[in-house]
N, C-alpha and C positions, 0 to 999 in steps of 0.2 A: 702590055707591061714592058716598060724599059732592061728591068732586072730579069734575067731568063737564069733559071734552076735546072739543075739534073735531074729529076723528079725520074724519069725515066727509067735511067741509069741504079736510082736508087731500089725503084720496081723490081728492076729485074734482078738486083741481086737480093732483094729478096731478106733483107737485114733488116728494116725496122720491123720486121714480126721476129726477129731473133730474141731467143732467152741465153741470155748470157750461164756458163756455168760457175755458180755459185762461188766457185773455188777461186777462180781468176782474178789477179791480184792487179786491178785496174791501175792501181800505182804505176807500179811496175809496167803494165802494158805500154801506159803513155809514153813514160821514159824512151822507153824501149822503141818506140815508135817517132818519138820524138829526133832520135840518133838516125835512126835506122833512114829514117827519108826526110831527114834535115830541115825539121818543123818547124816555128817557133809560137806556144801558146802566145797569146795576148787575154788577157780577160780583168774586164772591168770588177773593180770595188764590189760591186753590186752580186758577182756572180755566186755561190755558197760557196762555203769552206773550203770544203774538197777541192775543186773548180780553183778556187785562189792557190791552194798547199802547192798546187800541180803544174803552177802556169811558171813560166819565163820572166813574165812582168805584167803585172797587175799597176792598174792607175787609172786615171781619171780618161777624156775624151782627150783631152790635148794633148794627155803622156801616150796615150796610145796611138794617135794620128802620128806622134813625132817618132814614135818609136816603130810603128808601118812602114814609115818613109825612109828611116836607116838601115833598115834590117837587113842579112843577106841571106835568108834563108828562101828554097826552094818553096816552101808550102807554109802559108800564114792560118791557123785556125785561130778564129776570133771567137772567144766565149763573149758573147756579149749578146747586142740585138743587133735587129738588120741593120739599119743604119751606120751602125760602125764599120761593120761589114764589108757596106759598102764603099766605106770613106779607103777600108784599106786596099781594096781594089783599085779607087780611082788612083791612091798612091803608086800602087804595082801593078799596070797592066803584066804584064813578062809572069807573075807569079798565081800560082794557085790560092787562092782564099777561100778558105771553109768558115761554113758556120754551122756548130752542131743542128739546131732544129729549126728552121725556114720562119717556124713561126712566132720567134722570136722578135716579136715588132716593138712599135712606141707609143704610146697614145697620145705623146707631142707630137712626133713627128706625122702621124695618121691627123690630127689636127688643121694643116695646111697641106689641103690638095692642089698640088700642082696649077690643074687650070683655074680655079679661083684665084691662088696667089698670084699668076698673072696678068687676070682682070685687076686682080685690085692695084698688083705695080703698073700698069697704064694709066691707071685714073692719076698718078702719082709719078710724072717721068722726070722732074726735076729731084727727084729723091734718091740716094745711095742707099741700095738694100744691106743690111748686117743682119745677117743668120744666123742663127745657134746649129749648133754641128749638130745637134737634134734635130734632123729632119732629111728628108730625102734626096737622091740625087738628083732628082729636078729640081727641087727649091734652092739645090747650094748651084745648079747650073744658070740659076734664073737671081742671084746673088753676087755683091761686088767682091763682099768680103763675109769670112765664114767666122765666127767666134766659138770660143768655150764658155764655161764659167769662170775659167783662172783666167783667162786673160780681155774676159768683155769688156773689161772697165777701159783695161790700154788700147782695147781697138778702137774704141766710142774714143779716147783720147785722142787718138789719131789722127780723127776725120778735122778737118775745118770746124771751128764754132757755128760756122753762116751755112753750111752745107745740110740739108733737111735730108732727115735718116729717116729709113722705115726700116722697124726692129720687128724679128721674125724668128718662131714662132711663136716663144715663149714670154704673153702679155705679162707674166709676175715677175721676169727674167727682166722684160723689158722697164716695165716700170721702175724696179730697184734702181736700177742703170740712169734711168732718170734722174734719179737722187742726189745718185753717188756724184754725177757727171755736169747736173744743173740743166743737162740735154731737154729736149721737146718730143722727142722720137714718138712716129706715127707707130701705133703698134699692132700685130697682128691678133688679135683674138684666140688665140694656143694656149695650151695648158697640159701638164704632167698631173696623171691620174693618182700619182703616189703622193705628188707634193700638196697638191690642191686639198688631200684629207683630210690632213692634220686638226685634232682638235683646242682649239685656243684652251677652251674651257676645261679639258681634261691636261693640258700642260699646266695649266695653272693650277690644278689640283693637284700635280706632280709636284710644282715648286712649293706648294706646302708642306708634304711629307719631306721631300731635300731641298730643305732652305740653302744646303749650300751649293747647291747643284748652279753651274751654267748653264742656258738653253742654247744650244748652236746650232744652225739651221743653215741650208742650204736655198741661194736668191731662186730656187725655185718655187720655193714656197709662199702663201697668201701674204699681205704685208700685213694683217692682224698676227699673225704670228713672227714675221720678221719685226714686229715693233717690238716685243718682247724677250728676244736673241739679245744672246750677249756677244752676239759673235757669230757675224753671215761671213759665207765664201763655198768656193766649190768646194768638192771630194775629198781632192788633196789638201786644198784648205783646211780643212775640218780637220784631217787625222792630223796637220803636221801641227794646230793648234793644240790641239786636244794632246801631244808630244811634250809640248814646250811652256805650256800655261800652268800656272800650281795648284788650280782647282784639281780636285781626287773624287769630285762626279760630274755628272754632266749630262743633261738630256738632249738627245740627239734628234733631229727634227730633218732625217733625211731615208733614204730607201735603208734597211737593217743590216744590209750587207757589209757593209762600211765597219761595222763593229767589230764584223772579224779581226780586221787588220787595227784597231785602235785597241783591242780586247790585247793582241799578240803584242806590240810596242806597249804597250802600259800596264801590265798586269797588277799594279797596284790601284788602279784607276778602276772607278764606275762608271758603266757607260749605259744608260738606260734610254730606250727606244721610244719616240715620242708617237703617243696613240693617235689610232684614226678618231673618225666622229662616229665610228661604229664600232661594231664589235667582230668583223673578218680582222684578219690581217692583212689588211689592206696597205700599210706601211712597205712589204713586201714588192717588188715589182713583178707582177704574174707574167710579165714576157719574160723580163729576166732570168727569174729562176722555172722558166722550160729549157733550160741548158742543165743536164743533168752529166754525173761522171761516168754513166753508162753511154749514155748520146754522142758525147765525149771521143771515148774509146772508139765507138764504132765510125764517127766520122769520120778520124784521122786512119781507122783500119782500111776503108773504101773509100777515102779520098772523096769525100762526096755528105752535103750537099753543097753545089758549087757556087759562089759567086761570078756570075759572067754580065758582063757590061756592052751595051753598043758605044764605041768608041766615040762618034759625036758628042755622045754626054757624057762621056767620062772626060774629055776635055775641057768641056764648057764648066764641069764640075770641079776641074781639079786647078781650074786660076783665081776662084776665093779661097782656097784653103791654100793654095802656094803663098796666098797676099796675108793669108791667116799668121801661116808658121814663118814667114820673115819677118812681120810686125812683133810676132813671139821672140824669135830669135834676136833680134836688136832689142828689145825690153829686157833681155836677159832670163825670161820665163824658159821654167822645164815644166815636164807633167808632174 
């Protein structure tokens, strides 16, 4: 494995079998912790309430890569998944990166394994890769340019009309982008286990009971149900819609985390969570939400579990996402 953990470290001290006392005001601990060894949370939309109340700055993949890349803080914990993780590593070699619980993954990014993706980018060498920051450090090392969802449309804008793309990982990601862009883009076969759920058939049993409701979805999801959206875009997109639009409901066609922060900016507004095709909570991201406010606490208490990088690849890694956040930065895009 490229990515090497503390695992160790964490053994011997002997903390993930700890029980916490009851009384300890995790709030407060964070804070406190926060000062103390000059931290800065980061944690994505998706993380739970708690997790959100407590962080520094919450946002999408591109407010958080740009906000990794600014920061002057000694010790970065990323509530998020690995991949974020590791994007803010590759930002900060010089800084500490935590991630509360290792197992924290993607099942986009798990989607494109590294030595397949580059078989298939040989069979394809006249092609410019574009990546979604959904994915590994070997796939963004093995990439021209790294995108988001807020800014995939300006990076596909970017490229030459005549210049042949292969779009990576996310095939529903990539297709949308076709649309929007008139593009051809070869696409990788990937998929998010959250977005892929969704029930057409039970959103649309939804827009019966709220006729007035919007449907807003996130381009990660199937396009039987982005045909039916009244309104695709990332994370940020969503909440700053769901902010600014006069609709007062709205069915929400993305991970449930996201409500928090549209529920706290809108309190006059519904915001109803759009169902799987079953009956789990599958809506949910199960890596996601293994970041817990106890997990939390105790990573920022032991510094530990670590993100550590072999340098070659954080190099090779970190000149699609430089090529990412200046196409950003000139579009005048934030997260």
């Amino acid at each position: 494995m490229n990515i090497q953990t503390a695992m160790a470290g964490l053994q011997q001290k002997g903390f993930l079998d700890l029980e916490l006392d009851a009384e300890l005001d995790l709030f407060a601990e964070i804070e406190r912790l926060k000062k103390e060894k000059n931290t800065i949370l980061l944690a994505h939309y998706y993380q739970e309430p708690d997790i959100q109340d407590v962080a520094d700055y919450i946002g999408d993949s591109l407010g958080l890569a740009q906000k990794a890349r600014e920061t002057n803080a000694d010790i970065i914990v990323f509530a998020g998944v690995h991949f974020m993780a590791e994007t803010a590593k590759i930002l900060n070699p010089g800084k500490k990166v935590l991630l509360p619980d290792l197992k924290a993954g993607c099942s986009l990014a798990d989607s494109a394994p590294a030595p397949l993706f580059r078989a298939f980018k040989e069979k394809h060498p006249d092609h410019l890769v574009v990546s979604y920051i959904n994915c590994t450090a070997d796939i963004k090392a093995l990439s021209d340019i790294i995108c988001t969802s807020s800014n995939a449309e300006k990076i596909i804008e970017s490229i030459p009309a005549d210049q042949p793309i292969i779009f990576a990982p996310d095939k529903n990601l990539g297709a949308w982008l076709n649309k929007k862009t008139g593009r051809n883009m070869l696409l990788w076969n990937g998929a998010c286990m959250v977005h892929e759920i969704f029930s057409l058939e039970k959103i649309t049993k939804l827009k019966i009971r709220h006729p007035r409701a919007k449907v807003i979805a996130h381009p990660e999801c199937e396009d039987a149900v982005l045909a039916v959206a009244d309104y695709i875009g990332s994370t940020t997109q969503l909440l700053k819609y769901s902010q600014t639009d006069s609709a007062t409901e709205y069915i929400v066609a993305t991970e449930t985390g996201i409500l928090h922060q549209m529920q706290l900016s809108s309190p006059e507004k519904t915001f109803i969570p759009a169902p799987p095709n079953n009956n789990c909570a599958c809506n949910d991201c199960p890596h996601m939400k293994l970041n817990t406010l106890e997990k939390l606490y105790l990573c920022m208490q032991y510094e530990q579990p670590e993100i550590l990088m072999d340098e070659d690849l954080r190099l090779a890694a970190k000149k699609p996402i430089d090529r990412m956040l200046e196409i950003s930065k000139a579009a005048g895009l934030i997260g």
